[in-house]
C-alpha positions in Angstrom: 14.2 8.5 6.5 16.5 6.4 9.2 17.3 3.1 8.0 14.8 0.2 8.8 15.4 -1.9 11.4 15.6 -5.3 10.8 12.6 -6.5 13.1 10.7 -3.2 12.6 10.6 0.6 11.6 8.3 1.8 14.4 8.5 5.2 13.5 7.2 4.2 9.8 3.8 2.5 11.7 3.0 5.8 13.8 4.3 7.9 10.9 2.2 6.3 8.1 -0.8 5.6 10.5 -0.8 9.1 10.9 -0.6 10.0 7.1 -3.7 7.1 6.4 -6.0 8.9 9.3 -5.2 12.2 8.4 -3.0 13.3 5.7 -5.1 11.5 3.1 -8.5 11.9 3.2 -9.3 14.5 1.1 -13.0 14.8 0.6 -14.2 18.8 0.3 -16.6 20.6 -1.8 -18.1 17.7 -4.0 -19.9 16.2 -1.2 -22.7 18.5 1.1 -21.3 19.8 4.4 -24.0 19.6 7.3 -23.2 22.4 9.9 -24.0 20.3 12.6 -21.4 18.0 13.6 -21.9 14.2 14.0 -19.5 13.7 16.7 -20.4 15.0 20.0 -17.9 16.4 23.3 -16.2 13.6 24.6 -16.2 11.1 22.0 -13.3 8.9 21.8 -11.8 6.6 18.9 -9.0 3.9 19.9 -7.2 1.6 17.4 -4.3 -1.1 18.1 -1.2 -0.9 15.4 0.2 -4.0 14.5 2.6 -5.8 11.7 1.8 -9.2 11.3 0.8 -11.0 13.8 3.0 -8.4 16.4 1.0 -5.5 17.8 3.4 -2.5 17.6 1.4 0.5 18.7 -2.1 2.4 19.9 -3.9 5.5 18.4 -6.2 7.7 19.7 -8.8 10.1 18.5 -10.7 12.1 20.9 -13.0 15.1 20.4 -13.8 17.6 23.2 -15.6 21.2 23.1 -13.9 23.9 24.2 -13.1 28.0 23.9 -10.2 29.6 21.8 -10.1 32.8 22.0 -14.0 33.3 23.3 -15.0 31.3 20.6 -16.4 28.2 20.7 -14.4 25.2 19.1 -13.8 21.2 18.8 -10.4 20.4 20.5 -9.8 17.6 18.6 -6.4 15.3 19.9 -4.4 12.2 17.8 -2.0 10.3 19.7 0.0 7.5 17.8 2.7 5.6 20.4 4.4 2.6 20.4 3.8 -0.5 23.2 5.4 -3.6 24.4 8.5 -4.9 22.8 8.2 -2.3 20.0 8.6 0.9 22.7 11.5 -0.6 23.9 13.3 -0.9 21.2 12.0 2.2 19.3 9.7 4.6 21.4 7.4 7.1 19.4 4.7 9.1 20.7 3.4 11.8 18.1 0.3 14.1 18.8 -1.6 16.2 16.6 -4.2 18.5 18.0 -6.9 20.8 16.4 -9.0 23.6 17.4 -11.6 24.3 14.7 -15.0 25.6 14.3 -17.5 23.5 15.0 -19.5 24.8 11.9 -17.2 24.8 9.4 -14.8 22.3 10.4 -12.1 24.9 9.2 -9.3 25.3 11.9 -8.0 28.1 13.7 -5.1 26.8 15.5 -3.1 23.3 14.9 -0.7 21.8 17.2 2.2 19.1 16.5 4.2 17.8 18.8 6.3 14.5 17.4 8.7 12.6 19.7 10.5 9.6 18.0 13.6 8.2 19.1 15.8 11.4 20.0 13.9 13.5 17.5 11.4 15.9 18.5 9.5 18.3 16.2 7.0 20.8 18.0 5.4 23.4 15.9 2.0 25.7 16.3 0.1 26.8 13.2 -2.8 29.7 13.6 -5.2 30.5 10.9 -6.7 32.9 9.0 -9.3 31.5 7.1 -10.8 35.1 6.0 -7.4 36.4 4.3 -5.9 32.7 3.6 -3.0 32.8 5.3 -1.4 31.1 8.4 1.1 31.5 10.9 3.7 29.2 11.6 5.8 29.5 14.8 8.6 27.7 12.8 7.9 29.1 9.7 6.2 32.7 9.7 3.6 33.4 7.3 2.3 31.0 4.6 -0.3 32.4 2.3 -2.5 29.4 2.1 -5.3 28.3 -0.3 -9.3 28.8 0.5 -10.4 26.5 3.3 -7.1 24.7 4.0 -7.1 22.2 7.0 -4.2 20.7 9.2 -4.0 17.1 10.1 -6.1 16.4 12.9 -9.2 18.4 11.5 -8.6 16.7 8.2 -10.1 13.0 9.8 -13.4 15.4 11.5 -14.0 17.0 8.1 -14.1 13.9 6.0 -16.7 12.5 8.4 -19.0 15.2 8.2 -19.2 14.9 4.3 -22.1 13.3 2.6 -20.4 9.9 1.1 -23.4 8.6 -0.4 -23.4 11.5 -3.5 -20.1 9.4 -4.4 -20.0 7.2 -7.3 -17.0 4.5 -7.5 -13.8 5.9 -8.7 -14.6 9.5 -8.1 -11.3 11.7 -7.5 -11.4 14.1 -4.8 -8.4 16.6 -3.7 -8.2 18.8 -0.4 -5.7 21.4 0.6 -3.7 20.7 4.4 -1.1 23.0 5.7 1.7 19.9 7.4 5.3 20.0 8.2 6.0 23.5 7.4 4.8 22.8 3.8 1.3 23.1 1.6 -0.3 19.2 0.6 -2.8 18.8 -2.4 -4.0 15.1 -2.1 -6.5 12.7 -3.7 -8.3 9.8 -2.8 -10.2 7.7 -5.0 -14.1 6.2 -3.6 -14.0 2.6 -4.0 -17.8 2.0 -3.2 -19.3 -0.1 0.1 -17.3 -3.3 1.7 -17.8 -5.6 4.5 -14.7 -6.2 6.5 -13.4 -8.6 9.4 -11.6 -7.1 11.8 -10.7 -8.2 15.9 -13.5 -6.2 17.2 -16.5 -7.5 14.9 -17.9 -7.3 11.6 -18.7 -3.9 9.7 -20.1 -2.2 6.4 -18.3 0.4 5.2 -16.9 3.1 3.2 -13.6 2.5 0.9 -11.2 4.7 -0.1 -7.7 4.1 -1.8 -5.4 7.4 -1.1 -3.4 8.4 -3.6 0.1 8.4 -2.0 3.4 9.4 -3.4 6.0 6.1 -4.7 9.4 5.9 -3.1 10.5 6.9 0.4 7.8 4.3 2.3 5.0 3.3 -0.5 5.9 1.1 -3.6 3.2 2.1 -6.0 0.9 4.9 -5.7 -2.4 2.9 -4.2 -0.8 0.9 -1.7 -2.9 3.0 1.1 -6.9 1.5 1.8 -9.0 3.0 4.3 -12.5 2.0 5.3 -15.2 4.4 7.2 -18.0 2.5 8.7 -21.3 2.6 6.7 -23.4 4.7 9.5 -23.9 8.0 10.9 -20.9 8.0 12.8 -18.3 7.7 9.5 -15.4 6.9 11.7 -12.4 4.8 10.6 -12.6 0.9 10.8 -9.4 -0.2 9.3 -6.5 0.9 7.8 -4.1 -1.1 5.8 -1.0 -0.2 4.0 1.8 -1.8 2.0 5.1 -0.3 2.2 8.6 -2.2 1.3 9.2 -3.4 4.3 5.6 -5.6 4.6 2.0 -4.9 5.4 0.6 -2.8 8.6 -2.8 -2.5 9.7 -4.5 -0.6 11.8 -7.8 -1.5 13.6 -10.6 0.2 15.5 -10.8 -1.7 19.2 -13.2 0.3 21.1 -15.4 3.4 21.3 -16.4 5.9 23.6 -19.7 8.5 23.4 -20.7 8.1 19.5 -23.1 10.2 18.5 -25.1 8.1 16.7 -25.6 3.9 17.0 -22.6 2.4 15.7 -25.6 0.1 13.3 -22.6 -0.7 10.4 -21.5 -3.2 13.0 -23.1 -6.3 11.6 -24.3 -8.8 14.9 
């Protein structure tokens, strides 16, 4: 990883934000799966980045139904970029998109396309759920493990999961295909919490990610998520600590839930 800069790694907010959202939520089969989605076409999840007291960057989540293939599928669409001062001195704009079954939640094609500084990564990933394998335009073919998910479906899948079966401190692992590479992870439930961030007041879900010591994180649980505690399950906040300081990352708006956003207290 590129050396920090001494007023900010930018590339370490998007980066990371990216891993909290996605990469490590890993709640599968020991929660029920409802076939019917709880996010609708059009729906549309924006958060603000920011180190301190210094906003460095925006993320976006939005969810739109369309056709692969003649098949009907959720085209779902993260964008983490950075703003203001922070673009100028250090300009990111990563994207990861999904095109899964609107069913199963299990993808069929992924998309990511990462632009940060003068690097640029672009790879596409199809799957092939039925014989566990997927195809990697950078990489070829990866035999993969029953019901593996890419990044962006990974944050759609975890919503759709019945939290309320969890008891505190239960370990859960999912499989994700990422970076030309195969991901186990674990995330720990931490039980129900009321949190304060710029937008209001909310209930919600905990979760600590399990994340791998050295390269950003200090100590394996330095990574805390929090879903709101309604029908929607989307992300509130997320806050990790890496050696550099503390980022956060905080829902601002919403467009077309499905459902009232009622873990919002008034």
């Amino acid at each position: 990883m590129r050396k920090l800069n001494k007023y900010l790694k930018v590339q370490l907010i998007v980066a990371a934000l990216m891993l909290a959202i996605v990469a490590n939520f890993q709640l599968f089969a020991q929660a029920s799966f409802p076939q019917t989605p709880i996010f609708i076409d059009g729906e549309k999840l924006t958060f603000k980045i920011r180190y301190g007291v210094v906003t460095g960057g925006e993320f976006t989540a939005t969810a739109k139904k369309e056709t692969l293939n003649g098949q009907e599928v959720f085209h779902t669409v993260l964008v983490g970029k950075t703003t203001g001062v922070i673009d100028k001195l250090y300009k990111v704009n990563d994207v990861y998109e999904s095109f899964f079954d609107p069913a199963t939640n299990l993808p069929n094609k992924a998309i990511r396309n990462i632009r940060e500084g003068s690097y640029r990564y672009y790879d596409e990933v199809m799957f092939n759920q039925n014989e566990m394998y997927v195809v990697s335009k950078r990489n070829g073919k990866v035999n993969v493990p029953k019901n593996t998910l890419d990044m962006a479906s990974v944050l759609y899948f975890v919503r759709r999961l019945d939290i309320s079966k969890l008891k505190v401190n239960d370990v859960i692992s999912l499989d994700t295909y990422f970076g030309d590479n195969l991901f186990p992870f674990f995330i720990v439930y931490k039980g129900r919490e009321t949190i304060s961030i710029g937008s209001g007041k909310y209930k919600c879900f905990k979760f600590a990610p399990v994340v791998e010591p050295g390269r950003v994180f200090e100590n394996n649980d330095d990574m805390t998520i929090w879903f709101s505690d309604d029908a929607n399950k989307i992300p509130v906040s997320i806050k990790f600590d890496i050696w550099v300081g503390s980022f956060r990352c905080d829902l601002t708006s919403t467009q077309n839930l499905k459902y009232p956003l009622t873990s919002k207290v008034k």
